[in-house]
C-alpha positions as CSV (number, residue, x, y, z in Angstrom):
1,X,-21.3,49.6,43.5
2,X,-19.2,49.4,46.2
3,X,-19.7,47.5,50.0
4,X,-18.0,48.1,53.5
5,X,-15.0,46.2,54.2
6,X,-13.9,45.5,57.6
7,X,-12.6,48.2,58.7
8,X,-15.7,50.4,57.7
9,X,-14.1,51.7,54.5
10,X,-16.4,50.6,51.0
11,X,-14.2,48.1,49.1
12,X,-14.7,47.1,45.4
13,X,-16.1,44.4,43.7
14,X,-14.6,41.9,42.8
15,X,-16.3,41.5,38.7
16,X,-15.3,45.7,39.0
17,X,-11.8,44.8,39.8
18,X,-11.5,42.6,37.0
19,X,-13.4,45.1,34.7
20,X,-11.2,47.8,35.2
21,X,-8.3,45.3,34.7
22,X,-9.8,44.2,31.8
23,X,-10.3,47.5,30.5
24,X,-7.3,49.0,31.2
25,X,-5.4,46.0,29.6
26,X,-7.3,46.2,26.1
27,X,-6.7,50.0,26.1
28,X,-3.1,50.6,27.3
29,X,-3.5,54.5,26.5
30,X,-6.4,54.8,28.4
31,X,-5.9,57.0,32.0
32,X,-7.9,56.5,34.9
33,X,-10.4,59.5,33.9
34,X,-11.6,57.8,30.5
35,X,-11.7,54.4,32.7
36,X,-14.1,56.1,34.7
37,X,-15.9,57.5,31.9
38,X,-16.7,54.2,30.7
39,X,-17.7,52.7,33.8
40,X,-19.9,55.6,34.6
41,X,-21.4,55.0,30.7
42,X,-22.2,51.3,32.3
43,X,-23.5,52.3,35.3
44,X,-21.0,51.8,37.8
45,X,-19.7,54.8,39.4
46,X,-16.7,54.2,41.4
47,X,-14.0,57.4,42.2
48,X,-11.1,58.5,40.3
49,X,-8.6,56.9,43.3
50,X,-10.3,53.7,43.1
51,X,-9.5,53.4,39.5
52,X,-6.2,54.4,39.7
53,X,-5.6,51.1,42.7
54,X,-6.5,48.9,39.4
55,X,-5.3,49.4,36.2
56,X,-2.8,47.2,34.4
57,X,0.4,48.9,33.6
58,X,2.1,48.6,30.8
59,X,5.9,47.7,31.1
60,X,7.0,50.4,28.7
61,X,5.1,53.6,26.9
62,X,2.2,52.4,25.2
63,X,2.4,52.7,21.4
64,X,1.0,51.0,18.4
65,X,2.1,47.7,17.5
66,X,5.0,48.0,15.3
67,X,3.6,45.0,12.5
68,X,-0.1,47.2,13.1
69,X,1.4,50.3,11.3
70,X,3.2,48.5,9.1
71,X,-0.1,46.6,8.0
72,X,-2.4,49.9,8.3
73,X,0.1,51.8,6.2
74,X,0.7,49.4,3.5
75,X,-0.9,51.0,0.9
76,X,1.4,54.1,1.3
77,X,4.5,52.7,2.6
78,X,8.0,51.6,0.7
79,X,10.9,49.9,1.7
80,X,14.5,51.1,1.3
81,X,17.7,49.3,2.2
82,X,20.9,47.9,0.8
83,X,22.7,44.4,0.5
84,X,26.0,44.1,-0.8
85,X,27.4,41.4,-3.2
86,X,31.1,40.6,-3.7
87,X,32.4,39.8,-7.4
88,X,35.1,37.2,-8.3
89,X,38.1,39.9,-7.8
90,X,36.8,40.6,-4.4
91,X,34.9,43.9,-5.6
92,X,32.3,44.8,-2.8
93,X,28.8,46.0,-4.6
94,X,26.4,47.8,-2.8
95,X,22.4,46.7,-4.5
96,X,19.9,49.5,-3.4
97,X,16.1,47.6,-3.4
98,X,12.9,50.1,-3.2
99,X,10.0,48.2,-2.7
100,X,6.0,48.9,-1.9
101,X,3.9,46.7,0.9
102,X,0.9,46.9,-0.8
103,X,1.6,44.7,-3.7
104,X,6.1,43.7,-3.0
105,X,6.9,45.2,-5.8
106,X,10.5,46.3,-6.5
107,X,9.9,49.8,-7.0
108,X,13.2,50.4,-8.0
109,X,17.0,48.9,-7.9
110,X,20.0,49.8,-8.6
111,X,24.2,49.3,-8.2
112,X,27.4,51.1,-7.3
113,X,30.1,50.5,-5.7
114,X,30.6,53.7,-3.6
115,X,27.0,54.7,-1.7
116,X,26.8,58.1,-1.0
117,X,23.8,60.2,0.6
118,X,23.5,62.3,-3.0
119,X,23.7,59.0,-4.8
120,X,20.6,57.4,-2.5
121,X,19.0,60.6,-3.0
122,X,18.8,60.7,-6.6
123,X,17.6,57.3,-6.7
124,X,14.6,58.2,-4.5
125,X,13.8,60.8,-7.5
126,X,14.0,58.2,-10.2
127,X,12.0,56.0,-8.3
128,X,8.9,58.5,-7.8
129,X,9.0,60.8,-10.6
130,X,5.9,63.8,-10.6
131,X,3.2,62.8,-8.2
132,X,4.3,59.2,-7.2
133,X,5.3,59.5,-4.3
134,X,4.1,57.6,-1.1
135,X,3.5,59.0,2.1
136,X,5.7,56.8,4.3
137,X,9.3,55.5,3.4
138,X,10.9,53.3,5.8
139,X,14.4,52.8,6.4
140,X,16.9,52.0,9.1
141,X,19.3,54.4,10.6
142,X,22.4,54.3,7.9
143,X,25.1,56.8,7.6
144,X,24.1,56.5,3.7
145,X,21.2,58.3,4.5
146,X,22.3,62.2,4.4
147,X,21.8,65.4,4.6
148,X,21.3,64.9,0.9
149,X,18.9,62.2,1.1
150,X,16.9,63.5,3.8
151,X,16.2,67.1,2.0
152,X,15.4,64.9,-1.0
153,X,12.7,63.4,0.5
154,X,11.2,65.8,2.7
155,X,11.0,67.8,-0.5
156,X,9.4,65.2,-2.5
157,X,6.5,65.0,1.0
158,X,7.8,61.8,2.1
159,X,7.3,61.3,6.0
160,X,10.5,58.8,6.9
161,X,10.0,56.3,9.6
162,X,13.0,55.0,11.0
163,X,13.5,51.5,12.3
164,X,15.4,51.2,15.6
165,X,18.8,50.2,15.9
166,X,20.2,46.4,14.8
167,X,16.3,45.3,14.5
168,X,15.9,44.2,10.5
169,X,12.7,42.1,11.8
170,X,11.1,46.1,11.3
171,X,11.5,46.0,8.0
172,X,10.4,42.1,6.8
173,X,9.2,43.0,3.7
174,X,12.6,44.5,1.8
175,X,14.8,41.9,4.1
176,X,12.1,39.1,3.3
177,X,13.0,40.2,-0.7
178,X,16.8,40.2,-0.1
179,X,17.0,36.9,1.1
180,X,14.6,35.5,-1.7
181,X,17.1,37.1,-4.3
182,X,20.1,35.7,-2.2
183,X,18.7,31.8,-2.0
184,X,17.3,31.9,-5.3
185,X,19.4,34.0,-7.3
186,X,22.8,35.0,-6.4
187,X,23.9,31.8,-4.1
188,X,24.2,29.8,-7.4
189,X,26.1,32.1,-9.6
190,X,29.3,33.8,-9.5
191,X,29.4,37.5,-10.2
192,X,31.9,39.3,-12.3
193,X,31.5,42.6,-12.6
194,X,28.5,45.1,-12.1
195,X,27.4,45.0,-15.0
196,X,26.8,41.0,-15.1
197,X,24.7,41.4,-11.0
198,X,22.2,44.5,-12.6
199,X,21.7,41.8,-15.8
200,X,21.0,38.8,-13.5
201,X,19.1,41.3,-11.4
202,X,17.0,42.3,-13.9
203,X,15.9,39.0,-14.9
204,X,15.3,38.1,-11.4
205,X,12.8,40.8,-10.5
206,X,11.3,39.7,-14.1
207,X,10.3,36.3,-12.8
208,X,9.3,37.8,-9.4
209,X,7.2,40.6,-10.8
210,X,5.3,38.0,-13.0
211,X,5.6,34.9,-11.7
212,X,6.7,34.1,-8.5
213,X,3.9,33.7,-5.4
214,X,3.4,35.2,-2.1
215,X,1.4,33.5,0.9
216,X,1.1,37.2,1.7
217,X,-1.0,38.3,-1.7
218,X,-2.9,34.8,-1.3
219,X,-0.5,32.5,-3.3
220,X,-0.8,35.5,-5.9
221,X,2.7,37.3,-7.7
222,X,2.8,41.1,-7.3
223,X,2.0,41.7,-11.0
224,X,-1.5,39.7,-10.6
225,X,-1.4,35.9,-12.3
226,X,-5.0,34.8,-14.0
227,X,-5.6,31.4,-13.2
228,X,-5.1,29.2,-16.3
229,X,-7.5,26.6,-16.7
230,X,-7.3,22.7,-18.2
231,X,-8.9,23.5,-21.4
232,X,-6.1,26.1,-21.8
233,X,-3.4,22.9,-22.2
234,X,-0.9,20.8,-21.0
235,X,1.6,22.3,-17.8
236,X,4.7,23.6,-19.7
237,X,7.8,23.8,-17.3
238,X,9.7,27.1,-18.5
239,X,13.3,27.7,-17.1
240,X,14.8,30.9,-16.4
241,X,17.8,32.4,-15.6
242,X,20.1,29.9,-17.3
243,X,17.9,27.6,-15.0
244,X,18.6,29.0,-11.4
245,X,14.7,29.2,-11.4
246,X,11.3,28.5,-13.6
247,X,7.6,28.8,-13.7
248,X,4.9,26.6,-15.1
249,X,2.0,27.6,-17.3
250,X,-0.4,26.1,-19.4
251,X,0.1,26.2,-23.5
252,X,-2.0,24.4,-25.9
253,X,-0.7,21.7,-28.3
């Protein structure tokens, strides 16, 4: 498979140059010796050296795709971070948000107003209570995030993957949710005290739990919405939240 070049020596094909290129570029963790496996599997038997003249090098350690884990982990992968809210005296609240890939459900939420490591760490027992717990939890590197918390949930056999540093893009599906709850909830109201934010909450994750859709579930809510159909009535406009937001469903005459 390979041919004399000019100066005696054999020289490579050109379509086996471009094989091992293309090889080597669809397989970045691929070495030369399983290169040369596969070539030898197709016939072509070229030496270890030669391969080694050709492959395409990645610019930095080949890993996974970071949106590939997070879509072949979904089933057994939650989100955990925190946004904060200021009330009308200036009070700084800190909202904790839990919530699953598989479906964007909120597992769990909750306020306070002083985030410590225990505190986060008792929440992640309330949120998976007996055998609930998913394998994968993935948060960012916060100093709320312990001793404390970390014991907690190695003990509950929850592997933690950690985004890197100042990159929320590697955890769009909890920052995806905390700007839906921003622009469609807490930009039009003021907030008083705390426990005004966990009743607005509450009735927020209501109406996204049951009603609101995701091009990501295929236009479906996370609590899955039967389709209604025209013999089931006329569209019925229904208003929540004091009106910050509203569904529409059918309901007979």
């Amino acid at each position: 498979m390979s041919r004399p070049g000019t100066l005696g020596r054999p020289s490579v094909a050109p379509e086996i140059r471009a094989l091992v290129r293309k090889i080597s570029a669809a397989n970045p963790t691929w070495g030369s010796p399983r290169i040369r496996g596969e070539l030898r599997k197709l016939g072509i038997e070229v030496a270890k050296s030669t391969v080694e003249k050709y492959p395409v090098r990645p610019s930095k350690p080949p890993s996974p795709p970071w949106r590939t884990f997070l879509a072949t982990h979904a089933k057994d992968l939650v989100s955990i971070d925190f946004f904060t809210v200021a009330t009308v005296r200036f009070e700084i609240l800190f909202v904790l948000i839990i919530v699953t890939h598989e479906r964007r459900r909120v597992r769990h939420s909750n306020i306070t107003a002083h985030p410590t490591a225990q505190w986060t760490a008792q929440q992640i027992v309330e949120a998976f209570p007996w055998d609930t717990a998913p394998a994968y939890l993935l948060r960012d590197r916060g100093g709320v995030h312990g001793t404390d918390f970390r014991r907690r949930v190695a003990a509950l056999g929850i592997e933690e993957v950690l985004s890197a540093p100042r990159r929320p893009w590697q955890s769009p599906y909890v920052e995806r949710l905390i700007g839906s709850i921003r622009r469609e909830c807490l930009d039009s109201v003021v907030v008083l005290h705390q426990g005004q934010l966990r009743r607005i909450l509450t009735g927020y994750f209501e109406h996204y739990h049951r009603w609101r859709c995701h091009q990501a579930l295929p236009m479906d809510c996370p609590e899955p919405r039967p389709i209604q159909s025209r013999a089931q009535g006329a569209v019925v406009e229904v208003p929540e939240g004091g009106g910050l937001y509203r569904h529409y469903e059918r309901h007979a005459a």
